[in-house]
C-alpha positions as CSV (number, residue, x, y, z in Angstrom):
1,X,108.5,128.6,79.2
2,X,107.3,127.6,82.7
3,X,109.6,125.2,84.8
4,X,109.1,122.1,85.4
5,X,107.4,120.1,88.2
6,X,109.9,118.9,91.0
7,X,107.5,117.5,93.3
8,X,104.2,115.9,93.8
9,X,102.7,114.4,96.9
10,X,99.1,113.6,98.8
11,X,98.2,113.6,102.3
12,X,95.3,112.1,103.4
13,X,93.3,113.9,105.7
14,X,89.7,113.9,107.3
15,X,86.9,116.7,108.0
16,X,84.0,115.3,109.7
17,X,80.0,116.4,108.8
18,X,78.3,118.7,111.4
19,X,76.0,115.5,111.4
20,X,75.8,111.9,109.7
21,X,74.9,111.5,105.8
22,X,71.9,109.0,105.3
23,X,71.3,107.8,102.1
24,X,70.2,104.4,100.7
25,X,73.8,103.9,100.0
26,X,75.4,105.5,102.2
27,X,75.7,106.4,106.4
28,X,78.7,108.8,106.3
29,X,80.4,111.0,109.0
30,X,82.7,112.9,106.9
31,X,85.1,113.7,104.0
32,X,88.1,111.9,103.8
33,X,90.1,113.3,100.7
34,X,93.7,113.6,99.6
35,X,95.1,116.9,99.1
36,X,97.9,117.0,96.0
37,X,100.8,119.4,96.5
38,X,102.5,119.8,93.3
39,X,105.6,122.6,93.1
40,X,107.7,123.7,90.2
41,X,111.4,124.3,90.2
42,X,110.6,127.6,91.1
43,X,108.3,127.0,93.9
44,X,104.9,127.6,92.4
45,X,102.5,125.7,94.4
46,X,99.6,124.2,93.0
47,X,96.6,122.9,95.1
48,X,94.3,119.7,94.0
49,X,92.1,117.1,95.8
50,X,91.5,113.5,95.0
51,X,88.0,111.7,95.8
52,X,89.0,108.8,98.6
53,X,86.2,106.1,97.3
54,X,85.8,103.6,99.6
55,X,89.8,103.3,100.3
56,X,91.9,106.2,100.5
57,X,95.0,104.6,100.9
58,X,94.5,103.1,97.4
59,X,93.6,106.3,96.0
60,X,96.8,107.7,97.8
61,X,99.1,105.3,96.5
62,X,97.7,105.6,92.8
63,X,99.2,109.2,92.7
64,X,102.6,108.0,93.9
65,X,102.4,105.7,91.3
66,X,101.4,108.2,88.8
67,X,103.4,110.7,89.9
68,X,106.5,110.1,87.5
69,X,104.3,110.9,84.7
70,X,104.0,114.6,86.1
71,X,107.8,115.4,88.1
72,X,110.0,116.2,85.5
73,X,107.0,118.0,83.4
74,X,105.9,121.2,82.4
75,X,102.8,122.0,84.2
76,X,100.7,122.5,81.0
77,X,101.0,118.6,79.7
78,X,98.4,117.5,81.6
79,X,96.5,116.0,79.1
80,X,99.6,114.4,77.6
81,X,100.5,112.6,80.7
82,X,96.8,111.2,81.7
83,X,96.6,109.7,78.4
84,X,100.0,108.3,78.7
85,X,99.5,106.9,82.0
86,X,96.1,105.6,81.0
87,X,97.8,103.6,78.1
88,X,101.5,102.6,79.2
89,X,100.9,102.6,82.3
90,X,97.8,100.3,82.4
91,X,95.4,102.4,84.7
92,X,92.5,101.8,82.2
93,X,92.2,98.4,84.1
94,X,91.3,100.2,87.2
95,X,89.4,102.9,85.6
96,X,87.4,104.6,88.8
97,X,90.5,104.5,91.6
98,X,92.6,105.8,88.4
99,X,89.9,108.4,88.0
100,X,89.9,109.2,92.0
101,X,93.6,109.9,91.9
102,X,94.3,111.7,88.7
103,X,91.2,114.3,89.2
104,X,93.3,115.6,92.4
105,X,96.6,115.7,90.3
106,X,94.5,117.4,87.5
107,X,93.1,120.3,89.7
108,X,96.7,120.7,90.9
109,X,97.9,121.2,87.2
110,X,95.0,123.6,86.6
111,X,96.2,125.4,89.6
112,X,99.9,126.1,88.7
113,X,98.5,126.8,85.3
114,X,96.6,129.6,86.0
115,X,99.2,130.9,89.0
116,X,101.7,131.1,85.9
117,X,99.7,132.9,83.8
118,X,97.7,134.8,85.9
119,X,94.8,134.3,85.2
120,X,91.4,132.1,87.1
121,X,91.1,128.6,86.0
122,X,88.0,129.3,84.3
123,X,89.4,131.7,82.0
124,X,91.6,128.5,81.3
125,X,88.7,126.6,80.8
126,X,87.6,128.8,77.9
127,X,86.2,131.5,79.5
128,X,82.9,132.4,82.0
129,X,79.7,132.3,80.6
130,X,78.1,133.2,83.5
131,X,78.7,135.5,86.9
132,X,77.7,132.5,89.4
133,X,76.6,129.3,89.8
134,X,73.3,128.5,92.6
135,X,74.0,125.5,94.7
136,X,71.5,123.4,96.6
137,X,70.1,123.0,99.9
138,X,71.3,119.8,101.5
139,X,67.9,118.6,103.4
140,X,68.6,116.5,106.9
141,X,66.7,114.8,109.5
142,X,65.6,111.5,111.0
143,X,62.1,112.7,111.6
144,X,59.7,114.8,109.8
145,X,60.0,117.4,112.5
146,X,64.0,117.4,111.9
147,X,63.6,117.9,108.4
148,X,60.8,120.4,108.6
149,X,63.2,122.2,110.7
150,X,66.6,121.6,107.9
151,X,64.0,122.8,105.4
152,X,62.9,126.3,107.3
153,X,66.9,126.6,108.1
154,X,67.8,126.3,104.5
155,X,64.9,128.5,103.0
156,X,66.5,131.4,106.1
157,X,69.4,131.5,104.5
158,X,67.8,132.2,100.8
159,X,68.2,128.8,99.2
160,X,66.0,128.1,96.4
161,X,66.7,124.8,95.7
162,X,66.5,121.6,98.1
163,X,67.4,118.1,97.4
164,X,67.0,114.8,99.5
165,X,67.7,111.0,100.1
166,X,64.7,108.7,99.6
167,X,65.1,105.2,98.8
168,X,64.8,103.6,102.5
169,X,61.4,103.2,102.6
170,X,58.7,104.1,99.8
171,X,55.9,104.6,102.5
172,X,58.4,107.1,105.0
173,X,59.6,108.5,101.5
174,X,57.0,109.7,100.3
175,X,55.7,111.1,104.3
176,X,58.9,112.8,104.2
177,X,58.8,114.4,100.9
178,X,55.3,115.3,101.3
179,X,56.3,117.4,104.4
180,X,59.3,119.0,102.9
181,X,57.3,120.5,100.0
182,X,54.5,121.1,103.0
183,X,57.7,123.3,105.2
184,X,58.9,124.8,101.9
185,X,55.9,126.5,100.2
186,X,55.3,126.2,96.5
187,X,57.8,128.1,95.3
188,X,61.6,125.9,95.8
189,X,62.7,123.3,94.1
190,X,62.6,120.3,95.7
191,X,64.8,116.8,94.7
192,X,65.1,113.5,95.1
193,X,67.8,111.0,95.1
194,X,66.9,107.4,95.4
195,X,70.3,106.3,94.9
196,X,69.2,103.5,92.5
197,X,67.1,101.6,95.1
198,X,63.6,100.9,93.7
199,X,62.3,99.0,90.9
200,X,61.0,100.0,87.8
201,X,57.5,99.5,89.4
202,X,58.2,100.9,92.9
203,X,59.6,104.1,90.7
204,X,56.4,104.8,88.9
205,X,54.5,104.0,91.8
206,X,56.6,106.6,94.3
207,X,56.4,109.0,91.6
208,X,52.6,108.8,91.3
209,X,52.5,109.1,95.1
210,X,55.3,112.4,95.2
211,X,53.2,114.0,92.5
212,X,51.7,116.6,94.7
213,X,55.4,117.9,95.7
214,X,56.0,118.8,92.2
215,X,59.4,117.6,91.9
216,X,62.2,119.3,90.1
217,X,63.2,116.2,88.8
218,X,64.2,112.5,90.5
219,X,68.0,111.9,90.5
220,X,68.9,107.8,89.6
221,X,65.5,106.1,90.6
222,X,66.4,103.2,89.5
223,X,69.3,100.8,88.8
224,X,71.7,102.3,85.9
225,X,71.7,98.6,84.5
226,X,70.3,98.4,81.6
227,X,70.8,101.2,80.2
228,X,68.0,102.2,79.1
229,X,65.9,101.3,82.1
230,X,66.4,105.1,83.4
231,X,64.5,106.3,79.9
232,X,61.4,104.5,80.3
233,X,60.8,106.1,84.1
234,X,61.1,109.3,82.5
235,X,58.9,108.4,79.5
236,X,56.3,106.4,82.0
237,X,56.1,109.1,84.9
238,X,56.6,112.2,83.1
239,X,58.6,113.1,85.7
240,X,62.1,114.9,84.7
241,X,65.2,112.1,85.6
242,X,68.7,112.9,86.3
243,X,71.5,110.7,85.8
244,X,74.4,109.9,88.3
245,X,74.8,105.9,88.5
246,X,76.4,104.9,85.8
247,X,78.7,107.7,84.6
248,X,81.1,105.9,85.9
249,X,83.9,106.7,83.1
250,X,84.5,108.9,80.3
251,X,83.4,106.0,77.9
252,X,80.2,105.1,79.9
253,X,79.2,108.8,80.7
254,X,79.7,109.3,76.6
255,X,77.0,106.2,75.9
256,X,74.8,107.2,78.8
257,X,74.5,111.0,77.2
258,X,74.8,109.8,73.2
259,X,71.7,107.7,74.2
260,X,69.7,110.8,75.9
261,X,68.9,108.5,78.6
262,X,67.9,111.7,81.1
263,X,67.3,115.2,81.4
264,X,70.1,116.4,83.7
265,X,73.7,114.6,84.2
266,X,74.9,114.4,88.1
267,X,78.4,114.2,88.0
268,X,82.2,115.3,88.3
269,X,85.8,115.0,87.0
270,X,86.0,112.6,89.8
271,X,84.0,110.7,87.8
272,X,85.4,110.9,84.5
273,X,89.2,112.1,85.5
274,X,89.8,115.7,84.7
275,X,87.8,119.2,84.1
276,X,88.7,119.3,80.9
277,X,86.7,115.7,80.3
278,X,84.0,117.3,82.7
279,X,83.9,120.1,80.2
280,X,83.9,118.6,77.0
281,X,81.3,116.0,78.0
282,X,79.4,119.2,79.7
283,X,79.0,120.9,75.9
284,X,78.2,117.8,74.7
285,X,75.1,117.4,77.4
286,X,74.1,120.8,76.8
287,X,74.0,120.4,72.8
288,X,71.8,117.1,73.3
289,X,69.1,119.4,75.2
290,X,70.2,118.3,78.8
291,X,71.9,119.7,81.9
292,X,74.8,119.5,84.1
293,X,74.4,119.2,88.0
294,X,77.8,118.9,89.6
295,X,77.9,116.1,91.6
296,X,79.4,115.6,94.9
297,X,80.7,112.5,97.4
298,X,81.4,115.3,100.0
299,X,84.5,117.3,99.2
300,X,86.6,119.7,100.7
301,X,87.2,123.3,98.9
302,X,90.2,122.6,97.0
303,X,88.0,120.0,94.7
304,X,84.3,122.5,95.4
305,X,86.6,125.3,94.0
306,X,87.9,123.7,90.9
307,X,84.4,122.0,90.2
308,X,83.3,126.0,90.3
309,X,85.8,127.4,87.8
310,X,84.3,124.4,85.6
311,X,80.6,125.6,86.2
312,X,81.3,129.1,85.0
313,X,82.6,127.8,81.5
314,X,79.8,125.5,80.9
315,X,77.1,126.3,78.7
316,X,74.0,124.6,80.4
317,X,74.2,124.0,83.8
318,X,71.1,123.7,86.5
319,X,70.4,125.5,89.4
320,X,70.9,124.1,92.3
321,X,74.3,122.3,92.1
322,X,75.6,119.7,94.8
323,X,77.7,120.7,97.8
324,X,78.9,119.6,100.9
325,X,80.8,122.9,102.5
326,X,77.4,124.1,104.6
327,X,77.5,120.6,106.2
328,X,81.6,120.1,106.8
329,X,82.7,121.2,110.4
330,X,85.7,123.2,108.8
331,X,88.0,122.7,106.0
332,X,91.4,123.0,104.8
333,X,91.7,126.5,103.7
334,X,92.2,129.7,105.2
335,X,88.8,131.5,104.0
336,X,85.3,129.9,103.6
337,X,83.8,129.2,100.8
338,X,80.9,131.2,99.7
339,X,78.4,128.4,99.7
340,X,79.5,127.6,103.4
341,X,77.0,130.3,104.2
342,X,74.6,130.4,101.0
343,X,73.5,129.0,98.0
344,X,75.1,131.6,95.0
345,X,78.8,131.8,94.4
346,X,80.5,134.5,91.8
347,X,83.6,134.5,89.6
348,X,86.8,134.0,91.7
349,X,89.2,136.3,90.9
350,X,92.2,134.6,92.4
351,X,94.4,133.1,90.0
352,X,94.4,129.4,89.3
353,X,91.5,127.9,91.3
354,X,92.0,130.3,93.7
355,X,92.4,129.0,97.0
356,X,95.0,129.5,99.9
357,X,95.3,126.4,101.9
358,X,95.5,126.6,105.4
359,X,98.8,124.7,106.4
360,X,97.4,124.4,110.2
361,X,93.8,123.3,109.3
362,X,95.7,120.7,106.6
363,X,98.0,119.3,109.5
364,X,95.2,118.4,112.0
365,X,93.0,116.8,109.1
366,X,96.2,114.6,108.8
367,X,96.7,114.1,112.2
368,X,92.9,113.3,112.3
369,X,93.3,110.8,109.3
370,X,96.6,109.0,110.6
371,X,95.1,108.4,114.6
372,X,91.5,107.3,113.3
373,X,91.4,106.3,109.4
374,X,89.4,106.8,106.7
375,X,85.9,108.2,107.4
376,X,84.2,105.5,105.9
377,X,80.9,105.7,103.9
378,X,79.4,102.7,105.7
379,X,78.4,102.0,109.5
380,X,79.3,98.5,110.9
381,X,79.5,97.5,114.6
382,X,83.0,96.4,114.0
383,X,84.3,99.3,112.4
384,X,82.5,102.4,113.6
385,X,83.3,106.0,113.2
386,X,80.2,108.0,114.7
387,X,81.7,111.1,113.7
388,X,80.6,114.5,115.3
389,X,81.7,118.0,115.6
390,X,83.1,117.4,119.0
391,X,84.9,113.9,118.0
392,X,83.7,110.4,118.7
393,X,81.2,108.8,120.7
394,X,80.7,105.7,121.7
């Protein structure tokens, strides 16, 4: 039997972008995340990573507060204890900070788990069904020259799939994705995300006019309210839809999927609270005829690492998953991830999720977080960030 968990604590640190996130949500400089340490009796470490949301320090203090329901435990009730805390302890009345904070402690469980044992996560996770997974190209730019150039940069380094924001300005939009396709050549994919923003009619519409760039599919055109709203753009435009609004829970990711509202599902355990939820909701996409894409917020690579083991045990899963770690001006681990550099990652053979964290890189991240705050994902005059690689600017 494996001891039992004597401690459990977050730090909240911050990794800026090499340059700002634009999206019709979101203007964001950064990741801010909170790493969970857990550590048995016997001083197994394992590693996690929560989602920060739009307050960290919320997200921080729900682990505290769920943290009794882990120290005392044995590392393999994880399950046990989030449906515990989710019923005794009430979080199911603040279901997505709940969901923010136990992902991180979930990855950490999965970690000791499979330091224990011996064996990778995903082996854990029922086993890989495939050698990697193929991640996307994250396209950037303010102008059409910039993101003719992100395009040319990403395609140099052998991506084959490219995704970007539209959902600012139908007219610019559908310049921009024009020109993309134009820089790329007929072969990549190319994505969209609008985030939500247009109507039904303003969907159709931009899709009409994006026809000639062939689009792998449009991510959340439109609201996710009502529900079945995102169906009829996908029945209207013929154009494939993915899902990302809206799976905000176990429950309402289970109706969204049930209901075949898409062809793909964008999202995470930070969504729904654990990998195992990711998982069992990922065979249950696949056996409706659909597709996971894993979904990102930006993330550091404790929580790109466990959403990895998680892709390797799934049975349908695109190409082209979301990342963050070729945009992130470092990280809080000793070695880079393989999608820093390029778009395919293999089969870890590290055991548990198979990352060493970098006790120096974590410090200054905290030391970054406690001088400056949260990384927020919105721009205001009265609380600006303006993150860059070399620190602020006025």
């Amino acid at each position: 039997m494996s001891s039992r968990i004597a401690s459990c604590t977050v730090t909240p640190v911050n990794v800026p972008y090499t340059h700002r996130e634009v999206s019709a949500v979101v203007e964001r400089d950064g990741v801010t995340a909170g790493i969970v340490r857990l550590e048995t009796e016997d001083g197994v470490v394992g590693w996690g990573e929560t989602c920060s949301g739009s307050d960290m320090a919320s997200v921080a203090d729900a682990v505290a507060a769920m943290s009794p329901f882990v120290v005392g435990r044995d590392p393999f009730g994880g399950e046990r204890a989030r449906r515990e805390l989710w019923r005794y302890a009430l979080w199911q009345f603040r279901e997505p900070t709940a969901n923010f904070a136990w992902a991180g402690i979930d990855m950490a469980l999965w970690d000791l788990c499979g330091k224990i044992t011996g064996r990778p996560a995903y082996e854990l996770l029922g086993g890989a069904l495939r050698d990697e997974v193929d991640y996307f190209w994250y396209l950037s730019g303010a102008s059409v020259a910039e993101l003719r150039a992100s395009a040319e940069k990403g395609r140099g380094l052998g991506y084959g799939c490219f995704y970007m924001k539209v959902g600012r300005s139908r007219e610019e939009d559908v310049e921009r994705v024009l020109a993309a396709r134009d820089a790329l050549g007929p072969s990549p994919r190319l994505r969209v995300d609008a985030n939500g923003a247009w109507t039904y009619a303003e969907a159709l519409r931009a899709l009409e006019d994006m026809r000639p760039a062939r689009l792998d599919f449009v991510e959340q055109p439109v609201s996710h309210y009502p529900g079945d709203l995102l169906r009829r753009v996908r029945v209207a435009s013929g154009v494939a839809v993915a899902a990302n609004e809206g799976l905000w829970g176990e429950e309402a990711a289970l109706d969204r999927i049930l209901a075949d509202v898409a062809d793909v599902y964008t999202f995470s355990p930070f969504w729904v609270g654990s990998l195992a939820t990711f998982c069992r909701l990922g065979h249950l996409v696949e056996r409706r005829g659909s597709l996971v894409c894993k979904h990102t917020h930006g993330e550091l690579g404790i929580a790109a690492s466990a959403c990895q083991h998680a892709l390797l045990a799934l049975p349908g899963v695109v190409e082209g998953n979301q990342q963050t770690a070729a945009q992130m001006t470092g990280d809080v681990l000793v070695a880079p991830l393989p999608i820093a550099s390029g778009p395919r990652w293999g089969r870890p053979e590290a055991p548990g999720l198979g990352v060493e964290v970098d006790e120096q890189a974590l410090g200054r991240a905290a030391a970054d977080y406690r001088a400056h705050g949260q990384l927020l994902p919105y721009q205001v005059p009265s609380v600006r960030h303006d993150r860059i690689a070399d620190g602020y600017r006025s």
